[in-house]
Each structure stands twice: as C-alpha cells, then as structure tokens.
N, C-alpha and C positions, 0 to 999 in steps of 0.2 A: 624822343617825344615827351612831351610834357608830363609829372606825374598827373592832374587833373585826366587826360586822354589814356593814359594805360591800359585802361580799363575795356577800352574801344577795339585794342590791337592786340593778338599774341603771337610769340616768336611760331617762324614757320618751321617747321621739322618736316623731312624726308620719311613717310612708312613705311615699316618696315616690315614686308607681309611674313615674314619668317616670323615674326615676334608677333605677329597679329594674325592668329590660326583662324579667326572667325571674323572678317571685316563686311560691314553691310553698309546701305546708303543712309546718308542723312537727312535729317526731315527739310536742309535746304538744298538738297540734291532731288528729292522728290516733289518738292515746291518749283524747281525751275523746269522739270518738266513737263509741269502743264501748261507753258503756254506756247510747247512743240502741238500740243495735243488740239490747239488753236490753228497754227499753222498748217496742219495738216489738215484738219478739217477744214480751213478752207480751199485748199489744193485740191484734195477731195471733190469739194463741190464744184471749182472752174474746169475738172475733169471730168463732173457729170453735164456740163453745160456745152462739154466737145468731143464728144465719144467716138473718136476718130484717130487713126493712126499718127495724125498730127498731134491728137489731145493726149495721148499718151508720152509721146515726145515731147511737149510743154511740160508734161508733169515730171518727168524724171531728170527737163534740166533745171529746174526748178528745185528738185527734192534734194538731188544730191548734194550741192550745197548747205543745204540744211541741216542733211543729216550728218555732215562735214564737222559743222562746229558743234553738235552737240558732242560727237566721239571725240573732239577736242578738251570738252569742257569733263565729260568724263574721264578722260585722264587725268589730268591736272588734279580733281576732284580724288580720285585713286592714289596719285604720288602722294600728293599737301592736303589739299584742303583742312586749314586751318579751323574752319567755322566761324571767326572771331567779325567784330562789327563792319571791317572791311573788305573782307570776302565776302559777307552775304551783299552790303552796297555794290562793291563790282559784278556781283553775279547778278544782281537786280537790274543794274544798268544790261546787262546780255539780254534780259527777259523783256526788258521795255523797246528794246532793238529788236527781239523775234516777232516783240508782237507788233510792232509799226512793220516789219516785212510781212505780218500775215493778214494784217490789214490793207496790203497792195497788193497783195500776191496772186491776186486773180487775173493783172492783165502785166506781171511780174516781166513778160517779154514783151511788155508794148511802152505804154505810158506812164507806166509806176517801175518800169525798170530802174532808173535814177535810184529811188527810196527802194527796191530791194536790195544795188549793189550797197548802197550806204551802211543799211542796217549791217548786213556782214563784216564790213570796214569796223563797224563801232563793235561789233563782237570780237574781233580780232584784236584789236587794241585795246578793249578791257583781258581780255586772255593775257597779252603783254604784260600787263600791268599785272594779274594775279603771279606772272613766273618771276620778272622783275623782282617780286617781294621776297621770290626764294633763290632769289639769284646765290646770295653769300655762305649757301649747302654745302662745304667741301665735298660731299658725296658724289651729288647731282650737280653740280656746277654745269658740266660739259653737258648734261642734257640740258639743262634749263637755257644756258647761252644758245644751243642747236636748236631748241622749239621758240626761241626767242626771234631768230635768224629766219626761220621758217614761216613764222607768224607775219612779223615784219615784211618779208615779199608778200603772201598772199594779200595779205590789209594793201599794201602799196598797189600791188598790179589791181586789186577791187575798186579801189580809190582813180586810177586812173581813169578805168573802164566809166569812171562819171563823164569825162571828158570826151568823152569817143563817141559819136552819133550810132544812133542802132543801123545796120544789124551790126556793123562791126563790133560794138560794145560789146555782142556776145563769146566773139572770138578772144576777146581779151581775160573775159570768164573761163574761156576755158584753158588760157593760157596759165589764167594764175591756179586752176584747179592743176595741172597738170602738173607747173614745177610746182607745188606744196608736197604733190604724193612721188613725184622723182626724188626731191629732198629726201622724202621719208623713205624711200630706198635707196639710195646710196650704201655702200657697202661699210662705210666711215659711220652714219649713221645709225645702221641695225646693230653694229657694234656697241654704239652707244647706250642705243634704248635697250640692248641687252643686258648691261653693265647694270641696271635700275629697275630690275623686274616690278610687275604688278601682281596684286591680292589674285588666286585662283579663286576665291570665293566674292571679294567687289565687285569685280568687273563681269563677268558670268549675272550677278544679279542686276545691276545698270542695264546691260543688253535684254535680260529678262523683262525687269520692268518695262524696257520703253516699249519691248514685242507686245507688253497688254496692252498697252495704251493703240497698237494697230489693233489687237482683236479687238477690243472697245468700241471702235473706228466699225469695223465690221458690223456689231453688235446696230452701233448706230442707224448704220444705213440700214437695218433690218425695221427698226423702229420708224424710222423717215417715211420708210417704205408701207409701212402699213396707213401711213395718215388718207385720210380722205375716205376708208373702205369701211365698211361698217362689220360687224363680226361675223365674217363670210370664211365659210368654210375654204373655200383656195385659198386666198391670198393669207389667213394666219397657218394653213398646211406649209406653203412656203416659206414660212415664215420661222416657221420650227424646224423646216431642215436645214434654211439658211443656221439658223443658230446652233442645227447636231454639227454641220460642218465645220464653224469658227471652234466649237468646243473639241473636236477630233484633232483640230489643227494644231489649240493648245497642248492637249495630250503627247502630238507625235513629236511637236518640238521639245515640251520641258520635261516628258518622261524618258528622254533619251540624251537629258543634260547629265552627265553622272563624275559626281566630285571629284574621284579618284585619278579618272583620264583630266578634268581640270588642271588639278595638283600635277600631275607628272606634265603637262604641256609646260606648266610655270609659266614660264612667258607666254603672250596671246598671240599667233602667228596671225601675217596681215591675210589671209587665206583666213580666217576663221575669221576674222572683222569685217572684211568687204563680203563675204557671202552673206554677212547680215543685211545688205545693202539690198542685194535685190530681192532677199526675202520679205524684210518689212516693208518695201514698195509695191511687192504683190498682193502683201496683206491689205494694204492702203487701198490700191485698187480694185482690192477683191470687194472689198466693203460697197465701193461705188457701184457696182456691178450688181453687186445684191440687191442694194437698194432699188434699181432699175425694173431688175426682176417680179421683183415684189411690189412696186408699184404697176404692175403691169394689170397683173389682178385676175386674168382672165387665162384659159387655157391655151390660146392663141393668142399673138401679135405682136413679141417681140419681135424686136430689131435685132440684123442679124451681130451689130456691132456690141451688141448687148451679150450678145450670147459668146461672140469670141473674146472681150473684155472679162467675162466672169472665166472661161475654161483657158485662158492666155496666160491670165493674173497667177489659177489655183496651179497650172504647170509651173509656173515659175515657183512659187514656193514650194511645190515637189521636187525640184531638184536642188533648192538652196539647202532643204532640211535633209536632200540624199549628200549634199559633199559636206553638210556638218556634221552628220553621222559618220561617213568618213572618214573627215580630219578626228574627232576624238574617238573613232575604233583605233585609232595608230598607237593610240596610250591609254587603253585599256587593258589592266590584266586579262582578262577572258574575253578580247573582241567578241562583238554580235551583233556591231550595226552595220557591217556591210551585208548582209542580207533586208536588210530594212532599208537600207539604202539604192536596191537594187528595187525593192519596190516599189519606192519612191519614185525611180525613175520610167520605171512600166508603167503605173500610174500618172504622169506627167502625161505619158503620149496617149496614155487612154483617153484621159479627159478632153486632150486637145481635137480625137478622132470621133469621141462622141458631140462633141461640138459643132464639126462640121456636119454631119449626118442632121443631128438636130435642125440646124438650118436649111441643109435643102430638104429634108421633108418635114419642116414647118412646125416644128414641135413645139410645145407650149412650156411655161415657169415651173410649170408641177414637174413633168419629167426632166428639165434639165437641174433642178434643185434634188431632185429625186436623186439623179444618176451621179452627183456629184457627193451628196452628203454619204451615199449609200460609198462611193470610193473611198472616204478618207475615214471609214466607220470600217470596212472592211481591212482598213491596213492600223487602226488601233485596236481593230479583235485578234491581227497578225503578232503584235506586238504583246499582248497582250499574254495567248494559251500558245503561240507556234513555238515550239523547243528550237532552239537554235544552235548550230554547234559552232567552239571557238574557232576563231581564226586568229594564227597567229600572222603578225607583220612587222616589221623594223619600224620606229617612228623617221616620218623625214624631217629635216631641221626645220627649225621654226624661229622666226623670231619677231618681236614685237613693234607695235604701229602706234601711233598717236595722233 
C-alpha cells in the first residue's frame, strides 16, 4: 500500500491472552453493539404485537441468527481486531446491514424476508474480509482458513435462500444455520479452535456487556409500560418490582461470574456459549412481557398469554443461569454454584406453577409481579448470607466455538 494510505492500515497480529492478563472491549466493539440493541428492540416489539405460541416461534427464528453473527464478530474481535481505518469501515458496513435487517425485521418471515436474509449475507462477507486480512498469521492460518471456509457456506447457502420462494426459503435458513454449527463441531475443527485459545477476561466481558443491553431491554419495557398512566399507585408498584426483578437477575448472573473458574476453563466451551443463547432470549422476552403487565395497570385483566410469556420467559433464564453455574462450579477451586444451581432450577418450576394458578383464578399484575420479583430476591438473599459447602468435581473437557 502506498506510503500516502499507511496511515489507514496496521499489520494484523494474533493476541495473545497469555501476554495480555487484562484484555477488555474496544470503544469500536462497544460502538457496534448498539445497533443489536436496535434490532432487538424491534423483535421485541413484533413480539408484543403477537403474543402467541406462534409469536414466540418468529422471535427465536429470527433471533438466532442474529445472535449468530454477533458471537462471530466477537470472536474475530477477541483473536485480531486490529482497530486501524479498515476494521472500523468493515465493522461499519456489519452495523449498516443489522440495522437494514432491523428495519425489516418485523415481518422478517414474510415480506422483508429477502432484506433480512441479504443483510446476513453482507455480514458474512465483510467477516470474510476482516479474517482474509489475517489470513498470512503463521499461528492462526488453519483457524483463519477454517472460519473462512465456514463463513463462506453460511453467506452462500444465505445468499441462495434469496432465490427460493417462502416458506421453503426458510428451510434453507436453517440449512445453512445448521452446517455453520456442524462445521464448528467437527472434531478437525475444535482441535483447531483449541490450538488459538481466547482472552478468559474479553470474552466473559463481550457476553457481559451484551447481557445489559437485554436487561436494558427489560428496563425499557418497564418504562413503555408505564406511558399513558398517570402516577397511580399500581401500575408504578409494578413497576418497581418489575425493575427489583431485572436488578435480581443481573446480580444472580454477574455475581456468580468468578475469574478464577474463567482462567482455568481458558478455552470457552460451546456449552457455555449457547446457554447464552436462550438465556438472553429470555431476557429479551422477559422485557416484552413486562411491559404487557404494566401496561395493564389495573388489578385484574391480563391476558393469559401475558402471564405465561412473563413466567415462560423468567424459567428459561432460571435454568440457563443453573447450567452456567454449573459449567464454571467444574473450575472452581471451592465449587458453590451447584447449590445455587439447584435453586435455580426449583425456582424455574415455581414460577412456571405460579403462573398457571395465577391464571385460572384470575389474578392481577400486582401479585404476579409481586410473586416473581419476590423469587429472584429470595435466591440473591440465598446467594448472598446462605453458607455453602464446597463441592468437589473433575472438570469435563471443553473446547472452543466461534
């Protein structure tokens, strides 16, 4: 490259988290997150407009790919990421492709499917282009060439899926979702991604941050939820347990992140990345469900899909944050989250058991906000003064996803 342009580009290098005890994100790794934070909320809202076993199903084949290319772009960000004028342009073109798919993304399986498989495509192919530039790694060659290989189907089979009239189109979605994460298991493969571990302190905070940006989410729908009520004792009572709950949730998940079991996982087993998957999707929908609640306003007259959308949603994150406690009790010196884990999981079927009760004898936002915030307050007073004794356990292998 010209000297005049040098300026623009710097050579890409491999990190090296043994040499980088302390690695955190970049202010353009926390720049392209926001406009997940777009996409979402408007998934969000075409899930508050179909509160149905069906609208839940739109949302989650919708989400996953979503949250597909962002753990892509998180890695890549983790291995390289350079920072220099060409990385931030390629990540910029991702950002201008999330957000034309989150400006379709409300009828995402109907008439704007075309423009959501597209945008993907163009995410995929600037991803290309950022590993492309670290192709000549002697290190990481063999990963870069494998996520190159991997990239390339998925963009292709996305690409196809233009061609294909619905509903087949969707079948092809799920074809190319399906070989990307077969790829990424292959036994050829984890050996690779093994070979090029990631930061136990980056990636831990990537997954962190983007989990606020769900509670956020949640937060929101609390606020949505109050519009239109004037300052009425229900609807801002609701309103503050919605918000003890989001606040309980963040405690139970980040007070139970502990650096040490990080460090000895070293590599991020894909068990510990896809639990993320249905956990910030519940978060997602917890939010909508809230907002429901609280715009209800009155003591009586939710709907009963309202009511199993909100205690559906909070099970599911009760047992994503019982098997991530789990997975890092396995590499901690003094396990103690498999007790908390176990709560987690009694808690799951509590809420799902108060819920239906709730419903057939007709119960109002106050006590289903009541009986929920009061569960997930009850299991951070547990976590909190309950003495727990260690358990010990063998760790099971684990190895890394992209």
């Amino acid at each position: 490259m010209s000297s005049r342009f040098s300026h623009l580009t710097s050579a890409i290098k491999l990190r090296h988290p043994e040499a980088e005890k302390t690695r955190h994100a970049t202010w353009t790794e926390l720049f392209y997150d926001l406009v997940y934070v777009i996409a979402i909320a408007q998934l969000g809202h075409s899930l508050s407009q179909e509160m149905t076993i069906i609208g839940v199903l739109k949302f989650a084949a919708l989400f996953i790919p979503i949250w597909r290319v962002w753990v892509h772009h998180t890695y890549y960000a983790d291995r390289f990421d350079p920072d220099d004028s060409i990385h931030r342009l390629l990540t910029f073109g991702q950002m201008m492709a999330i957000a034309i798919l989150a400006a379709g993304v409300h009828d995402g399986l109907g008439h704007t499917s075309g423009q959501y498989a597209l945008a993907l495509v163009v995410v995929r192919v600037l991803l290309i282009g950022m590993y492309w530039r670290a192709r000549d790694i002697p290190e990481s060659q063999t990963l870069v060439n494998r996520l190159i290989l991997i990239l390339t189907i998925g963009a292709g089979l996305w690409f196809v899926s233009l061609f294909v009239p619905t509903p087949w189109r969707f079948g092809v979605w799920v074809i190319a979702l399906v070989s990307e994460i077969a790829l990424s298991y292959m036994p050829s493969t984890r050996a690779i991604f093994a070979a090029v571990p990631v930061s136990h302190t980056h990636v831990p905070e990537r997954f962190g941050l983007f989990t606020i940006i769900f509670l956020g989410e949640s937060i929101a729908g609390m606020v949505a939820g109050l519009e239109g009520h004037d300052f009425e004792v229900v609807p801002y009572t609701n309103a503050v347990l919605g918000f003890l709950m989001t606040f309980s949730l963040w405690w139970l998940y980040f007070g139970n992140l502990k650096e040490t079991a990080l460090r000895r996982l070293g590599v991020f087993s894909g068990t510990w990345i896809y639990v993320h998957l249905p956990f910030m999707a519940g978060l997602a929908t917890l939010g909508v469900a809230v907002d429901h609640v609280i715009a209800s306003g009155a003591e009586h007259g939710m709907e009963a899909s309202t009511v199993y959308l909100l205690v559906g949603s909070l099970a599911v994150v009760f047992l994503a944050l019982a098997k991530l406690h789990l997975i890092l009790a396995q590499f901690e010196e003094k396990p103690h989250n498999r007790p908390q884990a176990n709560w987690r999981m009694v808690s799951a079927g509590i809420a799902v058991a108060a819920g239906v009760v709730i419903v057939q004898q007709h119960g109002g936002p106050l006590l289903l906000l009541g009986l929920m915030a009061g569960l997930t307050l009850v299991q951070v007073a547990g976590d909190m003064f309950v003495h727990v004794v260690p358990v010990s356990e063998d760790p099971d292998e684990s190895f890394p996803f992209t």
